[in-house]
Each structure stands twice: as C-alpha cells, then as structure tokens.
VOMARMI-691965 format. One record per residue: residue number from 1; residue in one letter; x, y, z of N, C-alpha, C in turn. Coordinates in steps of 0.05 Angstrom, whole numbers, plus 5000, padded with zeros to 4 digits. Example, Ala and Ser with C-alpha at 12.3 -4.5 7.8 and 13.67 -1.06 7.14 Angstrom:
// residues 2
1_A_5264_4886_5156_5246_4910_5156_5264_4934_5156
2_S_5257_4955_5142_5273_4979_5143_5258_5001_5157
//
This chain:
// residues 100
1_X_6043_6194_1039_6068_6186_1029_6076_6160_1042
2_X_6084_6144_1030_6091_6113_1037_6126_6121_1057
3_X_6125_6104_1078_6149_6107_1098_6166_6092_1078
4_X_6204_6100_1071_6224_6088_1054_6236_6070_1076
5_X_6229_6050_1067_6236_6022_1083_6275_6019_1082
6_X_6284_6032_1071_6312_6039_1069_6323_6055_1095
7_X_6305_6073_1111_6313_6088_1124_6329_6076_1145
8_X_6312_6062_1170_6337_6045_1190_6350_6029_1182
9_X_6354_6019_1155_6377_6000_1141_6406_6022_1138
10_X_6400_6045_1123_6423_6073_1120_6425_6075_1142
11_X_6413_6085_1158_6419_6095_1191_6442_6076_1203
12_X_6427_6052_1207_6435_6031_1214_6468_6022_1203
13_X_6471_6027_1176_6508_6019_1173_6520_6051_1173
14_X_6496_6082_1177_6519_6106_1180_6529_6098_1207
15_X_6518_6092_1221_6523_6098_1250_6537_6078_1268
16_X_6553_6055_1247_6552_6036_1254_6590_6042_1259
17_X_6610_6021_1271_6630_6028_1274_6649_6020_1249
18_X_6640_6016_1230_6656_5998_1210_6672_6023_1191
19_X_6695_6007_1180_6709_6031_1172_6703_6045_1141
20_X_6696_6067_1132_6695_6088_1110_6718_6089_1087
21_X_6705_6086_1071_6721_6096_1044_6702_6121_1032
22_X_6709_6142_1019_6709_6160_1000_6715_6149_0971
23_X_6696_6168_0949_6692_6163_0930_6685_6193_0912
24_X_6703_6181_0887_6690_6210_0874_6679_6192_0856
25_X_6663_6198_0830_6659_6202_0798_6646_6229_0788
26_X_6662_6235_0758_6646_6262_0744_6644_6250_0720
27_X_6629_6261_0703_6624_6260_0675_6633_6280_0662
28_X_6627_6283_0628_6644_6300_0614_6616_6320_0620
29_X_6598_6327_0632_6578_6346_0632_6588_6367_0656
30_X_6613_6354_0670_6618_6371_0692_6598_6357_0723
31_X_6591_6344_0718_6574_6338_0738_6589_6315_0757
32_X_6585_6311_0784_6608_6290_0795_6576_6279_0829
33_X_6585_6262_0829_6572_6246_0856_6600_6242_0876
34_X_6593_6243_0901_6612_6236_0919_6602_6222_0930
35_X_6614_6200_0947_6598_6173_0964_6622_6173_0998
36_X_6604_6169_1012_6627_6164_1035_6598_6131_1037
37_X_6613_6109_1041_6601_6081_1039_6621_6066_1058
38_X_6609_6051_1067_6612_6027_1092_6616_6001_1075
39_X_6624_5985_1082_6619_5945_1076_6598_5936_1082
40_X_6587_5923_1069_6565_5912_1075_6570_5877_1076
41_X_6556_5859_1084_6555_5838_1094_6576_5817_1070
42_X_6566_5824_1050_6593_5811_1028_6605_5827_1011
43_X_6620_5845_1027_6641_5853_1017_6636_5879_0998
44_X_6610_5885_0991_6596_5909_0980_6601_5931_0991
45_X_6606_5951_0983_6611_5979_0993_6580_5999_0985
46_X_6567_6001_1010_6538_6016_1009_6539_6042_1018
47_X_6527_6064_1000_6532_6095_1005_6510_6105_1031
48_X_6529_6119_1053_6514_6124_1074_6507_6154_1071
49_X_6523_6166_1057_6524_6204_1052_6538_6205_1016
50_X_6520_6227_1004_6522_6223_0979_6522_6247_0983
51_X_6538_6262_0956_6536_6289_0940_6529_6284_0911
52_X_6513_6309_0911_6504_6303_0872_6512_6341_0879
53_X_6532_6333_0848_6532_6367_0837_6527_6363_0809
54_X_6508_6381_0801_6503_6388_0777_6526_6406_0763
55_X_6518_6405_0735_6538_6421_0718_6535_6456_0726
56_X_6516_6452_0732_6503_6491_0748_6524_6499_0773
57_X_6538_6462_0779_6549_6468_0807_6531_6473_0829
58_X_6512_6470_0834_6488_6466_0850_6491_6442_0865
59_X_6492_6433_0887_6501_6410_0905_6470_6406_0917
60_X_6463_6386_0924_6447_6370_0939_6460_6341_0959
61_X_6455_6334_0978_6456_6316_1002_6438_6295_0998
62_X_6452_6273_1010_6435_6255_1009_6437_6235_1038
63_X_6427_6233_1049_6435_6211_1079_6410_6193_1087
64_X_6416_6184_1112_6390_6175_1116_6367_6191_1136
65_X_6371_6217_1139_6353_6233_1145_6332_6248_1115
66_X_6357_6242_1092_6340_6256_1070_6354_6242_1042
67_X_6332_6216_1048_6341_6198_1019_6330_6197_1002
68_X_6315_6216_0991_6305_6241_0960_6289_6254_0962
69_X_6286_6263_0947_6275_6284_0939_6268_6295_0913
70_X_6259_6314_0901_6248_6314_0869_6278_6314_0854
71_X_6297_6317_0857_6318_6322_0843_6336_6284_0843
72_X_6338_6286_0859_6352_6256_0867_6351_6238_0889
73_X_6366_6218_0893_6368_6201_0921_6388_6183_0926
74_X_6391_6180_0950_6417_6165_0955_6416_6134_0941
75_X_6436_6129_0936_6432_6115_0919_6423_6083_0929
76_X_6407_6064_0919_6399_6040_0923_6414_6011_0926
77_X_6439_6017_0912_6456_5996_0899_6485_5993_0913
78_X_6493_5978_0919_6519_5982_0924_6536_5989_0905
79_X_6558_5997_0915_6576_6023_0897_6585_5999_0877
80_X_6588_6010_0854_6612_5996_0827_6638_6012_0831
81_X_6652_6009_0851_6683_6021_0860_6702_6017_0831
82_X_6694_6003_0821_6715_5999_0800_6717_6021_0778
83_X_6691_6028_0781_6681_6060_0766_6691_6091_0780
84_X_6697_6086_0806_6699_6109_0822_6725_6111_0824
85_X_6735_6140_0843_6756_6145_0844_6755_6151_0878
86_X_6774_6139_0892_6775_6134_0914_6786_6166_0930
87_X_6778_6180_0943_6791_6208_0951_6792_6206_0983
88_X_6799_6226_0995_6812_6232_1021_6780_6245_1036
89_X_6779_6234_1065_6758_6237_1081_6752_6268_1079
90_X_6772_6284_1081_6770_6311_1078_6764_6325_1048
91_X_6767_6317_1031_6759_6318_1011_6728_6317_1005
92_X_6712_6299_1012_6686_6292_1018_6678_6305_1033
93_X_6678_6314_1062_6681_6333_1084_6678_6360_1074
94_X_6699_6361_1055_6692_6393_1049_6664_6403_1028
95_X_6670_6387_1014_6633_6380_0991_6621_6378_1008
96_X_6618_6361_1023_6592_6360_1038_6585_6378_1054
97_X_6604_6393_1064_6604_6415_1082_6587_6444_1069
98_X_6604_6446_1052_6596_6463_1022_6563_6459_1014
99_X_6557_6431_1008_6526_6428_1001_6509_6439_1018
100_X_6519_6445_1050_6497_6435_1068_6476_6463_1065
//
C-alpha cells in the first residue's frame, strides 16, 4: 500500500494552535457530514476530523490517524463553507463521540 502523503500535512494543522470552526451539511437522503477544520495559509478552512453518517445512520470517522477507508475519506479539498452550516463545538463532540 502506497504511504498517504496527506498524513503529516492533517496531523500537522490538527495539532496545531489555530482556532476551529464546526460544520454541518445533510442531504434530502438523510445523510449529513460534519467537519471540525482549521485556516489554512489563505484563508481556506481544511477538515482535520470528519463525520460521515449514512441514511442507515451508521457513522464513520475520519482524522489523520484514519484518512479512508473502503467506505470514505477525509476529505481532500478545502471546505465550500458557504454550503455548510456552521454548529457548536459540542455539537460535533457529541457525533464524533457517538461514531467512535
């Protein structure tokens, strides 16, 4: 298996001191992603911890210890915020808590 050259780049802005925003989106399938994302160098907001829930309600994780897997992966791109819905640290906290 090829090493994901992404890995100490994620590590690198989770662990870093810069400050967090929360994020929701769902679709009409019932299905929703959560993002907790950092700033990145211009002003981009990059996902350090992701939730994927399926319409089953089935949750999966995403970080930089486990950036996919056969189902999904954290995502590549910096966030489109304008699409998302901005939520409360604990809010995310608790999904993610939930997935683990």
């Amino acid at each position: 298996m090829v090493p994901d050259l992404r890995q100490p780049l994620v590590r690198q802005l989770a662990e870093s001191d810069a400050p967090r925003h929360y994020w929701h989106l769902g679709d009409e399938d019932g299905r929703a992603w959560l993002f907790e994302s950092v700033e990145g160098d211009y002003r981009e907001q990059w996902a350090v911890r992701q939730v994927e829930v399926g319409s089953d309600r089935g949750a999966r994780r995403y970080w930089w210890r486990h950036l996919q897997d056969e189902y999904g992966f954290l995502t590549d791109q910096p966030l489109e915020v304008w699409e998302l819905t901005e939520i409360t640290p604990e809010a995310f906290e608790a999904v993610w808590e939930a997935a683990g």
